[in-house]
Rosetta silent file (secondary structure, phi, psi, omega in degrees, C-alpha in Angstrom):
SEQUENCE: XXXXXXXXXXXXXXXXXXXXXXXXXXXXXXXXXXXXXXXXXXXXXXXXXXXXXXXXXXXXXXXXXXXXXXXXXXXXXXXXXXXXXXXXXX
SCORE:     score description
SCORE:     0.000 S_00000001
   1 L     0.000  -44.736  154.635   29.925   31.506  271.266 S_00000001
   2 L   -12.863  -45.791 -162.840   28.162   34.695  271.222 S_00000001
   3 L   -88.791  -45.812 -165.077   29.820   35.759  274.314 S_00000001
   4 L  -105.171   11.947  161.774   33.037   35.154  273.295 S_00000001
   5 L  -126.365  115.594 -168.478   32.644   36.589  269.526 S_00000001
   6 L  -109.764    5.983  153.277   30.008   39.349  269.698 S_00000001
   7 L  -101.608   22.021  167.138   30.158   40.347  266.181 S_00000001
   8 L   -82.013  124.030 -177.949   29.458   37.109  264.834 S_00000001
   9 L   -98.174  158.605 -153.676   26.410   36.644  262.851 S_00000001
  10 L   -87.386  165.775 -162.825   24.190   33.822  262.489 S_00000001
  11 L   108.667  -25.598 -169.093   24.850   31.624  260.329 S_00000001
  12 L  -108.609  136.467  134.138   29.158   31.933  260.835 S_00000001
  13 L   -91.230  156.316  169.087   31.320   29.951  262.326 S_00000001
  14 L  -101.315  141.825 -133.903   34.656   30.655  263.966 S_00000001
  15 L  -155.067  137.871 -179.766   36.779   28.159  262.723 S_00000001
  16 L  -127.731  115.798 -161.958   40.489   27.973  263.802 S_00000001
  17 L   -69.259  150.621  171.919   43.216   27.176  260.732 S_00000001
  18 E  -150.341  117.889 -144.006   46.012   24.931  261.638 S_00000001
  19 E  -109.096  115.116 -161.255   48.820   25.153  258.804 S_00000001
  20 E  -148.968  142.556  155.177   51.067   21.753  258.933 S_00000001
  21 L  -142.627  174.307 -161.188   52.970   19.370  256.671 S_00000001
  22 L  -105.378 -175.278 -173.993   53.953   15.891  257.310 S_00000001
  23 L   -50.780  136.962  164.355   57.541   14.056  257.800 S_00000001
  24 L    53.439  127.892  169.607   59.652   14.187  253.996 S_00000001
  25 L   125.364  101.310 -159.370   56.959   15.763  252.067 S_00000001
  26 L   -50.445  -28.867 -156.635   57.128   19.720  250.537 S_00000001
  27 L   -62.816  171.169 -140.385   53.315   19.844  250.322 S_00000001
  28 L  -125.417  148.854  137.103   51.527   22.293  252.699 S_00000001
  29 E  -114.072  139.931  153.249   47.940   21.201  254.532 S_00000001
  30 E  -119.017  146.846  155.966   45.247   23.197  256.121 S_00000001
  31 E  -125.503  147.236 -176.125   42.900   22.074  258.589 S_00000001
  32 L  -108.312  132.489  165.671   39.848   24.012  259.791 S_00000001
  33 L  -141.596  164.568  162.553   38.342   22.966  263.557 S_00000001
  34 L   -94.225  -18.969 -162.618   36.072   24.355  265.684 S_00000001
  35 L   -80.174  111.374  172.044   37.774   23.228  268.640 S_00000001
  36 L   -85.516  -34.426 -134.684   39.609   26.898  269.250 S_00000001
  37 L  -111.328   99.983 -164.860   41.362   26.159  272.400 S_00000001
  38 L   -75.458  -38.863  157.316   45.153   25.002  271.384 S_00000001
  39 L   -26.623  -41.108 -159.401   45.448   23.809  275.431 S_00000001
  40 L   -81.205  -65.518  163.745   42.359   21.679  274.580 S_00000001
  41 L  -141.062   92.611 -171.480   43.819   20.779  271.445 S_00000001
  42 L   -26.153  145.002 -179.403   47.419   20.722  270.170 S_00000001
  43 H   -77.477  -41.072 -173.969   47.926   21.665  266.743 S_00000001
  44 H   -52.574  -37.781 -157.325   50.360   18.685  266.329 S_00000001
  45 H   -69.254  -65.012 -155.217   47.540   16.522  268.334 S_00000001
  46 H   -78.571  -12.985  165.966   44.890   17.218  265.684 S_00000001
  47 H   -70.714  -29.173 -168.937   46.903   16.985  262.715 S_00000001
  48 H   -90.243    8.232 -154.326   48.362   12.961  263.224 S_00000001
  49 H  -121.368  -11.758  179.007   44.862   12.700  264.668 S_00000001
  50 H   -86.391  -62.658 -145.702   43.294   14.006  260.931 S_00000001
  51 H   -74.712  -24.522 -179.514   45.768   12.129  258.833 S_00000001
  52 H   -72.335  -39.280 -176.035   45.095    9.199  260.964 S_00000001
  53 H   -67.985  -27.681  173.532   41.048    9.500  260.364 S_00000001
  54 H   -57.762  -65.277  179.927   41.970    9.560  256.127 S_00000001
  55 H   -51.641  -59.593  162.183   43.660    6.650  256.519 S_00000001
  56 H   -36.351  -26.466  164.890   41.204    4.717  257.876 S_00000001
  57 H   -85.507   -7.626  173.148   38.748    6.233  255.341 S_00000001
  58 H   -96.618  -19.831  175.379   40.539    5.095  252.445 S_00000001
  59 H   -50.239  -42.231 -172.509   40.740    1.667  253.897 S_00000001
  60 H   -89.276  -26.959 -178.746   36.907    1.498  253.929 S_00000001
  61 H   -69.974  -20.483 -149.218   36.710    2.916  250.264 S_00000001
  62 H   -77.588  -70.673  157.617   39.186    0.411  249.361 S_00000001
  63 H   -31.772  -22.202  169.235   36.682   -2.210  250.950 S_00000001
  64 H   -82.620  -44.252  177.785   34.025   -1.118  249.612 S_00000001
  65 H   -68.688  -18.084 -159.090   35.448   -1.008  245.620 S_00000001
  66 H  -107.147  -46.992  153.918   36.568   -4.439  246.460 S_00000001
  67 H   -36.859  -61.266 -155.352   32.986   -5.901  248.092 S_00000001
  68 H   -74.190  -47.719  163.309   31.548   -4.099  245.101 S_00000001
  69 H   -70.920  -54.340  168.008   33.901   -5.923  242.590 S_00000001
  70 H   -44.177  -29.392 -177.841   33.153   -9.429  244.471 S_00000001
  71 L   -56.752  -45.506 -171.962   29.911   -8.801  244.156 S_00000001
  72 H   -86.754  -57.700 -161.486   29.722   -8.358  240.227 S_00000001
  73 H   -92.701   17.150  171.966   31.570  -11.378  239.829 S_00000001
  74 H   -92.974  -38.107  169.438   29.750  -13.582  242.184 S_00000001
  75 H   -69.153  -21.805 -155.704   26.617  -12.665  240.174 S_00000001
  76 L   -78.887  -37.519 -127.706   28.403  -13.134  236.398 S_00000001
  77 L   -94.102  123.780 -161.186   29.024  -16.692  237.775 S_00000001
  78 L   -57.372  104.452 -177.193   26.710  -19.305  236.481 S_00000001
  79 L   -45.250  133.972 -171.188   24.997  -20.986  239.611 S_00000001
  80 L  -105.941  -35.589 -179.742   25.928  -24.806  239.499 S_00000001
  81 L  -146.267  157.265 -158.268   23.272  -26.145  242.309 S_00000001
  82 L   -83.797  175.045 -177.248   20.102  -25.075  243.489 S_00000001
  83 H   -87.603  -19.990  162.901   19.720  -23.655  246.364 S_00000001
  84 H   -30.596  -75.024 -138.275   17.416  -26.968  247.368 S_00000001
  85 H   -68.200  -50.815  144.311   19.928  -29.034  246.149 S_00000001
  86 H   -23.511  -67.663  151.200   22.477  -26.886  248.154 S_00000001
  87 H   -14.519  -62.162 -170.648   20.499  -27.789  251.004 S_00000001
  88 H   -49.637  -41.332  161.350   19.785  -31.341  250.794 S_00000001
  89 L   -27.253  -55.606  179.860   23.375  -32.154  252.778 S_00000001
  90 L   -63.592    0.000    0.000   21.897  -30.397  256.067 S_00000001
């Protein structure tokens, strides 16, 4: 990277901004990449390709708050048979 920025000091990156908003919707986004080369990678490519990666990450918090609530109420729940007893069937 050196070579192609040769006042860059260690420690920086160059970072390339890509300024976007989506379908119906006033609000404004930035995204920061590394990947500089718009040939490489379309600004259009990497925005549906960011918005896409959120979604999927809210999916898993969503799974996670919801494991996390089964969880508490699997424990509140007074155990009815042992796990012997549980057992005994097999």
């Amino acid at each position: 990277m050196k070579k192609c920025f040769p006042s860059l000091r260690k420690g920086e990156v160059v970072v390339r901004v890509i300024e976007y908003s989506l379908c119906g919707s006033p609000e404004r986004y930035r995204l920061l990449t590394t990947l500089l080369d718009p040939e490489e990678a379309p600004a259009q490519e990497l925005a549906a390709l960011y918005h896409e990666r959120w979604e999927v990450e809210l999916v898993f918090d969503e799974l996670k708050v919801h494991l996390k609530t089964m969880a508490a109420r699997s424990e509140a729940k007074p155990r009815t048979r042992s796990f012997k007893s549980a057992m005994a069937g097999y």
